[in-house]
N, C-alpha and C positions, 0 to 999 in steps of 0.2 A: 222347563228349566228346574234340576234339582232344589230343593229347599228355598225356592223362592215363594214367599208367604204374603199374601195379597192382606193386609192387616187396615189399606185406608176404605174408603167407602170401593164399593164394588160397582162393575160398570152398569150391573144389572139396575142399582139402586139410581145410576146418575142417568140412565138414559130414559125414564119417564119426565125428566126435570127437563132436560133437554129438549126435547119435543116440546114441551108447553114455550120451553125460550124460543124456538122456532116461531112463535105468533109470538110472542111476550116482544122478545128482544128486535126491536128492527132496528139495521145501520141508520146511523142520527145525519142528518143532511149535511151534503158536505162532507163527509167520512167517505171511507176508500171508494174511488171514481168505478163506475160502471157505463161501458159504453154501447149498454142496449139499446138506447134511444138513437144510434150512431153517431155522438158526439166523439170526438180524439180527445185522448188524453194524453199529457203530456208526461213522460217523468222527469222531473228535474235531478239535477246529478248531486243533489247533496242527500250523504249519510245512508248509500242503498244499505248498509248491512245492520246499521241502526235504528232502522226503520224511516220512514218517509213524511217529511214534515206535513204537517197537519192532519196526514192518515194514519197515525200510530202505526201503520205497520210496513214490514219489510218488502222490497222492491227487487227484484231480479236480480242475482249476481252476473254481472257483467262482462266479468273475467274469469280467465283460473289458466293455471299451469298446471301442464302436466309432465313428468319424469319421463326420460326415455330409455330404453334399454342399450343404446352406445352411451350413454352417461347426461347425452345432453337433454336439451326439454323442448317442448312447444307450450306455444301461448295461443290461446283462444282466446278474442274477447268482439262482444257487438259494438261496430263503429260508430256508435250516435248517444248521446244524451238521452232516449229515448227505447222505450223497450220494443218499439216496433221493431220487425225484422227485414223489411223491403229489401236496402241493402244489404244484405248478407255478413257475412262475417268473415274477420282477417286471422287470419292462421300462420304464424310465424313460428322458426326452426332457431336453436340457439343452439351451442355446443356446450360441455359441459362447467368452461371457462365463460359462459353467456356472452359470445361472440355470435353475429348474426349470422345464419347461414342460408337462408332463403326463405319465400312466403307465396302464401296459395290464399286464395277467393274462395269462399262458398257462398252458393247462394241458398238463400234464406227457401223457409218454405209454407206454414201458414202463417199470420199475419203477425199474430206478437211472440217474441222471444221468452223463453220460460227458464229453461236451465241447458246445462253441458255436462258429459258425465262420458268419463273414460274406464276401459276396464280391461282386462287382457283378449279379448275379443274383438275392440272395435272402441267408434268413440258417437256415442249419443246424443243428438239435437232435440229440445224436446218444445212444440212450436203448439199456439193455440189460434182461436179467434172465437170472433162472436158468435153469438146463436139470439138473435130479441126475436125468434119468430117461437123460440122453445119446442123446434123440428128434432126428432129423434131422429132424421137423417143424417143432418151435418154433421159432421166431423168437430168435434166440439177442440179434442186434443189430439197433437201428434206427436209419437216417438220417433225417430226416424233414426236408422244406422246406418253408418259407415266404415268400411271397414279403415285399417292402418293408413292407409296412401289417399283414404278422403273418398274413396270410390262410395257409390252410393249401395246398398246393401238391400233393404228395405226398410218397411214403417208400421207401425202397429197406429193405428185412428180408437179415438174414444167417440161412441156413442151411444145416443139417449141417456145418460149420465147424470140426466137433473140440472146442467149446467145452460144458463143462457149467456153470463159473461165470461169473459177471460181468464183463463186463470191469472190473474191479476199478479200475486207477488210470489212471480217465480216459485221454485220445487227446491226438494229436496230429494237426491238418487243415491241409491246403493244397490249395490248386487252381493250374489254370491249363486258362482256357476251361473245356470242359466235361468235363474230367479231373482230380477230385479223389482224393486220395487218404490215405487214415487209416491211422495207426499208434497200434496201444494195445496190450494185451495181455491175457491171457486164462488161463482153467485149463482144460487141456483132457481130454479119456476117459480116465478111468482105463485105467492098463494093467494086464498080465495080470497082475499083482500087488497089482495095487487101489489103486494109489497114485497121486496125480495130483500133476502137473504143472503147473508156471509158464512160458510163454512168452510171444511178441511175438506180435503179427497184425497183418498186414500187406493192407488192402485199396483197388483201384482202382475209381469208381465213375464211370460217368456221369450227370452232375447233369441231363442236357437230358432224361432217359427217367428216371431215378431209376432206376438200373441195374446191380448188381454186374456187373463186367465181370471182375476175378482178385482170386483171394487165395491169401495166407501164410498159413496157420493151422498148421502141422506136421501137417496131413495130407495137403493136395493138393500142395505143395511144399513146401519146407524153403531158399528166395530167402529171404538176409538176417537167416537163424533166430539168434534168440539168445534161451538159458533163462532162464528167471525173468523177466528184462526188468524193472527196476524203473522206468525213465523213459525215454522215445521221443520223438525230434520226426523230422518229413521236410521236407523242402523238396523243391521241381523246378524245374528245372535245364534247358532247351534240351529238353521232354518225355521227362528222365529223372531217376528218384528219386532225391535222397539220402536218406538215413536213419543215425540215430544211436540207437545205446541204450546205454544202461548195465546191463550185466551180473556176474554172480559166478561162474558157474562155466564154460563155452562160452559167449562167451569171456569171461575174468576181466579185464573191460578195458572202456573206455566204446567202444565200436568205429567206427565207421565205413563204412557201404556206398553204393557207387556205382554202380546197378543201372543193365547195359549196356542192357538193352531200352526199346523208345522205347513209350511208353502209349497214344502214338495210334494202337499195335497193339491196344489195347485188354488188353494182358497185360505182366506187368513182367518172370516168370521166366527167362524164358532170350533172349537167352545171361545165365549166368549174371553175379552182380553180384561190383564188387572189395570187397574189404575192405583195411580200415585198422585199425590200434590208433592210438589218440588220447590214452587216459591205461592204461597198463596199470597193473593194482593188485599189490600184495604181497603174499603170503598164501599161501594155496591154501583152496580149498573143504572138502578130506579135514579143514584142522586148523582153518579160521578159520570157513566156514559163509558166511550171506550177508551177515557183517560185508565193506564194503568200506574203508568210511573218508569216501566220497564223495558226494558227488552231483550229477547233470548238471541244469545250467538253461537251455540255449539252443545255438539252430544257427543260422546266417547265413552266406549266402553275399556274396564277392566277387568285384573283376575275377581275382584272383590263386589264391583262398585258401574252402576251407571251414574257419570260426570256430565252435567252441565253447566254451561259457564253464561254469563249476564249481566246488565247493569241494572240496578234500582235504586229507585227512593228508599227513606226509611216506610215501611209500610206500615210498623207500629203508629205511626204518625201521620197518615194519609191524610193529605188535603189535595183534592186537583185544583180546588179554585186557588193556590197558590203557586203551585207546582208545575202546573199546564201551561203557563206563558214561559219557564223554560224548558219546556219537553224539546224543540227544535234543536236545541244547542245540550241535551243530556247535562246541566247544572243541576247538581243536589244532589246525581246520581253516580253510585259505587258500586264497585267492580264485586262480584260476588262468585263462586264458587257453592252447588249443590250436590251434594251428594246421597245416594240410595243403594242403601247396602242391599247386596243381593240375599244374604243371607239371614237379614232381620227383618228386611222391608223399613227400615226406619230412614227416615230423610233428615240429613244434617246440610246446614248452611255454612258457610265460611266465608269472612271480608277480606279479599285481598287491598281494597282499598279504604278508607273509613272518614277521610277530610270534607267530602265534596260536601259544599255550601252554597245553593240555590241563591241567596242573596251578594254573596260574595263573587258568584259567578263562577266558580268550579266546579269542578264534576269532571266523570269518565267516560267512554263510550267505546262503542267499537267494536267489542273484545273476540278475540279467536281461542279457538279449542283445538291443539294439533296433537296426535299419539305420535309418541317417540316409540314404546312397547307396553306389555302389558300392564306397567307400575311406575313407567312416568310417561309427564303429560306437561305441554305447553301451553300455557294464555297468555295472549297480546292482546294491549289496549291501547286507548290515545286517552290525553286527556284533553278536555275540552279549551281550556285556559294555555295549554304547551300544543298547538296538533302538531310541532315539525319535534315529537319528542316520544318515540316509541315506550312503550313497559313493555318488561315479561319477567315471568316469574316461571321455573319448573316446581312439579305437584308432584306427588308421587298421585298410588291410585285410589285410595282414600280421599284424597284432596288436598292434602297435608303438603304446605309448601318448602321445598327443597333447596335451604339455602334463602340469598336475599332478594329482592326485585330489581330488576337492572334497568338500564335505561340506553336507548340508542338515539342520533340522528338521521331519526327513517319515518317514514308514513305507513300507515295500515293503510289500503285501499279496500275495494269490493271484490280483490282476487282473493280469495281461501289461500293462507298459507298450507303449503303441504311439505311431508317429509320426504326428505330424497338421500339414501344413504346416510350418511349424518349432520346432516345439512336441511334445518326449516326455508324455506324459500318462501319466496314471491315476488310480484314484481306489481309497477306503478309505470303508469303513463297517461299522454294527455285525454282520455274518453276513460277511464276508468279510477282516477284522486274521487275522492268524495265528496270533501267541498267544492264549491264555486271557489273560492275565494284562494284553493289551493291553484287554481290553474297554471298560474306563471312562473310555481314551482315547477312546475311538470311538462310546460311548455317547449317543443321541441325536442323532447327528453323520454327516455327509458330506464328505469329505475330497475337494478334486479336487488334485493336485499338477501341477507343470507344469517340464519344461526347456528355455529356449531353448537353441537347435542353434545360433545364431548366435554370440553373447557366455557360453553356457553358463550364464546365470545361471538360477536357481532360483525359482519363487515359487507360492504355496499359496492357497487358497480353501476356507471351512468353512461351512457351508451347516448349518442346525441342525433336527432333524426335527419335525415337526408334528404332531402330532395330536388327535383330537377324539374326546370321550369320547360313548357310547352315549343316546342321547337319546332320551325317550321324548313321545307325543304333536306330531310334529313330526319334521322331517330340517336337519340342517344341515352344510351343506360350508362350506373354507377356499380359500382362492383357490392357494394353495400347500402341497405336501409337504412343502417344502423352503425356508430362505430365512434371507440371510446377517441378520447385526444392522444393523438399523435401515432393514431394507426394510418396505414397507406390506403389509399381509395384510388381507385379508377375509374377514368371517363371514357367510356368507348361508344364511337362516334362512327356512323355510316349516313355517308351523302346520300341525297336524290342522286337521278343521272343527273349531268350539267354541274351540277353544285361541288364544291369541297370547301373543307371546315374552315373558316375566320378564325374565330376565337373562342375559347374557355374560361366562365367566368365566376370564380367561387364567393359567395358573398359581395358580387361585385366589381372583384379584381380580379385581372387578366393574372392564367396560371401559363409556365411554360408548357411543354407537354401534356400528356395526358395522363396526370397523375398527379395528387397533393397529399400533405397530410393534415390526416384530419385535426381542426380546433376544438379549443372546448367549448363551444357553443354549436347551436345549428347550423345547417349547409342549405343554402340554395342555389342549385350550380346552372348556370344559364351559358345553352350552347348556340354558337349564332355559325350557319353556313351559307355562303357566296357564291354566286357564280361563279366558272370555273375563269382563270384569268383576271379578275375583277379584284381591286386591293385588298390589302388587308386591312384590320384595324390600325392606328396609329400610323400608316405607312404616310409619307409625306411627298407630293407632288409638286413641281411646279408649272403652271399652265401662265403662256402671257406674262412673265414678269411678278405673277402672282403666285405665294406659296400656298396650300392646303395640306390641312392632316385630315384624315380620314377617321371620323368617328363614330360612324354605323358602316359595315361596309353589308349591311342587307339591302340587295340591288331591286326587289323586289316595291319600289316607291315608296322605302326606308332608307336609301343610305344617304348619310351629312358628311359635313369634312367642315371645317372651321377656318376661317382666313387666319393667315398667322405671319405675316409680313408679306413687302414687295419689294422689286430691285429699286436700287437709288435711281434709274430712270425714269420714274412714272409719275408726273404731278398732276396728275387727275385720276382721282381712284375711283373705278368703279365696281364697284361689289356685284357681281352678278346673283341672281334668283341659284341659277344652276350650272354645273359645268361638268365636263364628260370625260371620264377616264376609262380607258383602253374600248369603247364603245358601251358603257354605262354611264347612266345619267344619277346625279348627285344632288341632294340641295344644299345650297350655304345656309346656314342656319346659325354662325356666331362669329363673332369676331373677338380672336384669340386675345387674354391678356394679355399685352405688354405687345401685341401686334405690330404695332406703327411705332414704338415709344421712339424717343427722341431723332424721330426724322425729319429731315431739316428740307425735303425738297417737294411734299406734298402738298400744293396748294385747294383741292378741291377735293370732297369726298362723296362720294352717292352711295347710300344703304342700301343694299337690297332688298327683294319681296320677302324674301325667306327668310333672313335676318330676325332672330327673335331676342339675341341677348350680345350688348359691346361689354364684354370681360372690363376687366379692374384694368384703372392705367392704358388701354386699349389705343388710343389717340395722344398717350401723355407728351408731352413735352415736343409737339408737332409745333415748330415756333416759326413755318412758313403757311401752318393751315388758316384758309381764309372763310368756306364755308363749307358745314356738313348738311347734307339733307335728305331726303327720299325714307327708309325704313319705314314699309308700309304695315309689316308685320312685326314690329320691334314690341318687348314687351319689356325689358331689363337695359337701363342705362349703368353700368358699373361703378363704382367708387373712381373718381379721380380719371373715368374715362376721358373726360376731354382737358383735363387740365392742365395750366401753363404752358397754353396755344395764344399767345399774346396778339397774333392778327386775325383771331377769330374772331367774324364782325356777323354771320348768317348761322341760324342754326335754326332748319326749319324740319321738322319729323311728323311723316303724316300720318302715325299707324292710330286708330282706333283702339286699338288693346294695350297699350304702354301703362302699366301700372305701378313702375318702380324709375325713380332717378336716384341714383347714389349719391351718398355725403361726396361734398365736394368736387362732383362732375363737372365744375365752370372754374376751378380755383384759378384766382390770379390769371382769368381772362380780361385783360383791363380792354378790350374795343368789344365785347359781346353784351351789347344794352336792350336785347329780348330775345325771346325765344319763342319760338312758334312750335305748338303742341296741339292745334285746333282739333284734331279730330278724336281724341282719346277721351273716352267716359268712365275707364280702368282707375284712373291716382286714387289714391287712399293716404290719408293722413302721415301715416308710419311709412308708406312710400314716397317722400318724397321730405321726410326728415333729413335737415343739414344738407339738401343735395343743394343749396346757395352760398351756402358759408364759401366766407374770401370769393364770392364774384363778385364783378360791377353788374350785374344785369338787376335793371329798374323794371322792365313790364314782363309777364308770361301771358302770350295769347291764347287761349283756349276755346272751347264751346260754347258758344251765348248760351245752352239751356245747363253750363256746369258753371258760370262765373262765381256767381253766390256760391257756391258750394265747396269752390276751391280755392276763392280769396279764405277760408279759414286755415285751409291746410296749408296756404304760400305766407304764413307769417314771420316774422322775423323769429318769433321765440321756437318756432316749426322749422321753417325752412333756412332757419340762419339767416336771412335776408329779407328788409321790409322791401317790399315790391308790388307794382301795380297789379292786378289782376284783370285782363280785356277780352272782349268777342273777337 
């Protein structure tokens, strides 16, 4: 690189210090998880880009969007709170109004998820797993490509590498032509003391052959080494790397290297690369550990200047033992802006934020670094005290900010905003928000957010998730995954043989046809199919003098219908268990509110087996009913079911499971002076509130081993009515 002047410490002089930190510095227990011993680790979904509670450092990015060439985009992101890859990954298509337009499966392919990385060639999976046997044969890491349409291409494998864990917090990828190059980090062989170690890795790969061509790993060289490594990006430069990391102990500084070697040597090592400090920290490792205070989120290059953007402490003023109980939640910590002129080598700092107050519980986090071109530049952040409260500010390429800081009602997630014509994008949904605690923002929901580059204005798009419940006898698809309110959706619906459609059910309620428009909230659309001939839903029968509606018609030893009157000839009513329409068999399973109301020539009623609930008013104002009994399986006696039945003198119900009688189920029954309930062990205190009020009934018979237990709950100040309670 012309006139760029290596003026800070040289790597020559930092990589004997390095090596001795290699034995000096070992991860402090309890610091970033390694799963050589084959324990799982878990990642929790709060703050991947922020780095990861309690392990200082950064966690996989999860998501990311990519720009298409008809204008629209696709979304990649791993479906789990966790960085494994078993399940594979969801690939969805949007248009360029992010309108949904269809989605694809990939399956995963070594054990943990590491990074994605798209490029005019193809789109990159980049997948790791363990090594505790520190075998130079496993497969430690994999690249794997595919081309445009998801087909599988091939894979480039890392081995003997130095590595025995995972790459643990995700990568960093960039290309240029067919020299891509990865920066992540790794644990690598125990040394003679059994102890291992956290560093960077740093590898060059040819994407035309899928081909490791060199690597960083701290065994074949030690180009650009830095310990622990908690977060890396690289960019390239005129086919030479830059790289950034942030480190704690060599070097205790987010660094900066400019590796002199050109890659279409196919090797980056020598001659060796410059270093820079970019933010050095405060502390020391002996007394502070792998507390920094910081964290890096972005590298961009301009005509003048490499840009990295981050939040920190005051480092002038370092203390971890105060600092460290709000590292999780970034309090005390401000938005900063670094800058390294290419042409002096000198590094200047800049605050885009300056309030944040550890005690007060403020602070920033977050932050993104997007290139608009070569001399301006986008950073978004959150703040810790506002998250539903986006920042941004445009920088020229200096770092000099352009204009004032703005503010939207949007979230930053762990998808990398990118540029797409003049449009910063990204998007948010329920596996990839950062908080826990954002969940129920984002539940159900698809967030696409949007900046123009031109006027800077702001504006957002929520898209609300769809789905369809399990359907048996039949398959039914939705014409969309996704889809804003008050767009059209389709249900389209193919029977077994035998079978054709019942009903369509959008959140519950029957739609006409096969087609709604979408709410603004979520869809869960449940499709029910029948035998062929066999009723519909709600359709209403008369069998015997007796009417039924039909309210499962799944014939399959699901379908109910509910009693809901009978003719004026019948004074003895008998509820049947079940009854048969057109050569389908049915259970009753309720008696309709308002069923029987004010019928005058019903003297006897028998409940059925099936019978689980008498609706509100069900029996009301029956003023010839003399006695009800049977309901074996009754578990819901309704409000005012039996009330103002003035010659109701038996009311005997045998079911075992009865655990509700409604306020006022006896009202203004002046001949009903007990009730017989013996076999139920179901009442609860709040079931069986006010269901006395306005009766004459003096005893409730029950279960000799619940007497004591339900003379509490039959009190007068409970059940409206002081009354005996008997075996």
């Amino acid at each position: 690189m012309k006139n760029f002047k290596a003026i800070s410490r040289s790597l020559r002089l930092i990589t004997a210090g390095m090596l001795t930190c290699a034995v000096a510095f070992t991860a402090a227990a309890g610091f970033c998880p390694s799963r050589v011993n084959g324990d799982s680790i878990k990642r929790t979904a709060v703050d991947r880009h922020n780095y990861m509670t309690e392990w200082f450092c950064s966690a996989p990015l999860m998501s990311y969007i990519v720009s298409l060439d008809d204008g629209g985009y696709m979304v990649f992101y791993v479906k789990a709170d966790i960085m494994y890859s078993e399940n594979g990954y969801d690939v969805e298509y949007y248009d360029s109004s992010f309108n949904f337009v269809k989605y694809k499966h990939i399956d995963s392919e070594l054990h943990f998820f590491g990074a994605f990385y798209s490029d005019s060639t193809g789109y990159y999976v980049l997948t790791s797993q363990e090594n505790p046997g520190t075998s130079a044969t496993v497969e430690c890491c994999r690249l794997t490509k595919y081309d445009k349409n998801w087909n599988r291409v091939g894979s480039c494998g890392f081995y003997d590498c130095n590595t025995n864990g995972a790459l643990m917090e995700g990568a960093s990828i960039t290309s240029s032509g067919k020299y891509m190059v990865i920066g992540t980090n790794h644990f690598m062989y125990p040394l003679y003391d059994g102890s291992v170690h956290q560093a960077n890795l740093t590898a060059l790969v040819d994407t035309s052959e899928m081909k490791l061509l060199d690597i960083q790993c701290g065994k074949k060289n030690y180009a650009g080494y830095c310990s622990h490594s908690f977060k890396q990006y690289v960019k390239i430069e005129d086919n030479h790397i830059i790289q950034v990391d942030h480190g704690d102990a060599a070097p205790r500084s987010i660094a900066l290297w400019h590796f002199n070697a050109d890659i279409t040597t196919g090797q980056f090592a020598k001659p060796e690369p410059s270093f820079y400090t970019m933010v050095e920290f405060g502390g020391s490792y002996e007394e502070d550990g792998n507390f920094t205070g910081a964290a890096l989120g972005g590298l961009e290059i301009s005509n003048s200047s490499y840009i990295i953007v981050g939040n920190s402490i005051d480092q002038n003023h370092f203390r971890s033992d105060i600092y460290e109980e709000y590292d999780n939640t970034a309090y005390g910590r401000n938005i900063f802006i670094s800058v390294l002129d290419k042409s002096t080598g000198q590094t200047s700092i800049k605050w885009l934020t300056t309030d944040a107050n550890a005690a007060k519980e403020t602070g920033y986090y977050n932050p993104y670094l997007v290139k608009v071109n070569d001399n301006s530049f986008v950073v978004l952040w959150n703040a810790a005290d506002k998250e539903s409260t986006l920042y941004y500010a445009f920088i020229d390429g200096k770092g000099n900010i352009q204009g004032s800081v703005k503010t939207a009602p949007a979230f930053l997630t762990d998808c990398q905003p990118i540029l797409s014509g003049d449009r910063i994008v990204w998007f948010g949904n329920e596996t990839n928000n950062i908080y826990r605690t954002r969940y129920e923002s984002f539940e159900g929901r698809t967030y696409f957010y949007s900046i123009n580059t031109s006027d800077k204005s702001f504006s957002s798009k929520t898209l609300y998730h769809l789905d369809i419940e399990d359907t048996k006898n039949g398959k039914a698809t939705l014409s969309s995954m996704h889809a804003s309110s008050g767009d059209e959706i389709t249900v389209s619906t193919t029977p077994d043989e035998g079978y054709e459609l019942s009903y369509v059910l959008v959140n519950g309620k029957r739609i006409s046809g096969s087609k709604f428009t979408m709410p603004a909230e979520p869809v869960v659309v449940t499709v029910n199919f029948k035998k062929e001939g066999s009723p519909n839903l709600d359709e209403t029968v008369t069998i015997e003098g007796y009417s039924y509606q039909v309210t499962n018609s799944d014939t399959e030893g699901a379908g109910t219908v509910m009693i809901t009157g009978v003719s004026d000839q019948v004074t003895a009513v008998v509820i049947p268990p079940t009854i048969d329409i057109n050569g389908y068999t049915y259970k009753v399973n309720k008696v309709a509110a308002r069923a029987f109301f004010g019928n005058t020539t019903i003297k006897t009623v028998y409940i059925g087996a099936n019978v689980t609930v008498i609706d509100t008013n069900a029996f009301f104002g029956c003023s010839n009913l003399v006695k009800a009994s049977g309901g074996a399986g009754l578990k819901v006696i309704g409000q005012n079911a039996f009330a103002r039945c003035p010659k109701l003198s038996t009311f005997i119900i045998t079911s075992k499971v009865l655990y509700k009688i409604g306020p006022q189920a006896f009202y203004l029954d002046s001949r009903l002076k007990t009730i017989y309930i013996k076999n139920t062990t179901k009442l609860t205190k709040s079931g069986v509130k006010k269901s006395l009020k306005g009766s004459k009934v003096k005893t409730v018979k029950v279960k000799k081993s619940k007497v004591w237990k339900y003379k509490s709950y039959f009190k007068k100040s409970n059940s409206g009515r002081k009354v005996k309670v008997k075996k």
